[in-house]
C-alpha positions in Angstrom: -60.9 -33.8 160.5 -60.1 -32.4 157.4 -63.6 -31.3 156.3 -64.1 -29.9 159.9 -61.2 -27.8 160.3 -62.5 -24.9 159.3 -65.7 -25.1 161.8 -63.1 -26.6 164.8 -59.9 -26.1 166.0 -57.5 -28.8 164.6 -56.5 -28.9 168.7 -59.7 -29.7 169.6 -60.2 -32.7 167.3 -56.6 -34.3 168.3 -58.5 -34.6 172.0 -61.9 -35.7 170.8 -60.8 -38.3 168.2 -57.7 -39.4 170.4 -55.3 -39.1 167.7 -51.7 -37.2 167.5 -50.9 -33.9 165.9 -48.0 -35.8 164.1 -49.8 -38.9 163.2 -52.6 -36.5 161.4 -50.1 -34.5 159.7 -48.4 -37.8 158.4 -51.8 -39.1 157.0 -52.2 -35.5 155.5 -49.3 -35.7 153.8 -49.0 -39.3 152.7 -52.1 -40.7 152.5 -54.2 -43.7 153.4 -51.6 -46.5 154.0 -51.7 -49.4 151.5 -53.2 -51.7 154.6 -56.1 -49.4 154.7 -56.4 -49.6 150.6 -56.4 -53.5 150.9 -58.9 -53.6 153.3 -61.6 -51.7 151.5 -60.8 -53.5 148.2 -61.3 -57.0 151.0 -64.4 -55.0 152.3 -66.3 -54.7 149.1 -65.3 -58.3 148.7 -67.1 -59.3 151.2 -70.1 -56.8 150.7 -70.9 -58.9 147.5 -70.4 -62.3 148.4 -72.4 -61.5 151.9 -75.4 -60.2 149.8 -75.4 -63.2 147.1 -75.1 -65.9 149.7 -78.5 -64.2 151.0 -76.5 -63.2 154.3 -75.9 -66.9 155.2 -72.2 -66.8 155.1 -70.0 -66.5 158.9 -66.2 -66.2 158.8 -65.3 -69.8 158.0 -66.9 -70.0 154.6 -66.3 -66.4 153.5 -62.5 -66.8 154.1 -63.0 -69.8 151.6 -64.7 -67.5 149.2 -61.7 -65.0 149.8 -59.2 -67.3 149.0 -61.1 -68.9 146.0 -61.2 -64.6 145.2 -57.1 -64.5 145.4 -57.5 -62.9 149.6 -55.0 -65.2 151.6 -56.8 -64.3 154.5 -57.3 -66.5 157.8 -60.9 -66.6 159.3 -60.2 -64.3 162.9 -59.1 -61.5 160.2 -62.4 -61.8 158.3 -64.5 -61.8 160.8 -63.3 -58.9 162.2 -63.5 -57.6 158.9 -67.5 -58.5 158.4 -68.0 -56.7 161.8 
């Protein structure tokens, strides 16, 4: 939204991306939350492990490799996660 708003209405873009005026203006002002930060550190993670396992690796065994990385992480979190 923030790149956009010059080309659209800020309005507009609430509507189309289902969000609230306040809960943009929050985020403006704050940030990205430190749940968002985690999870793209957790991400990356599991970028690399995925790509030196040869893309064998499901949820069960990359949680393992998450927790053996210092990620106390159950495996319905990390698979969501690798979606």
């Amino acid at each position: 939204m923030k790149q956009h708003k010059l080309k659209y209405p800020v309005e507009k873009m609430y509507g189309l991306l289902k969000v609230s005026s306040s809960g943009y203006y929050h985020w403006l002002k704050n940030g990205p939350s430190n749940r968002w930060l985690e999870n793209e550190k957790i991400i990356s993670v599991i970028e690399e492990i995925f790509e030196e396992t040869y893309q064998s690796y499901g949820a069960p065994r990359m949680a393992v490799e998450l927790e053996k990385c210092g990620f106390k992480m159950l495996r319905p979190r990390t698979g969501r996660m690798m979606k």
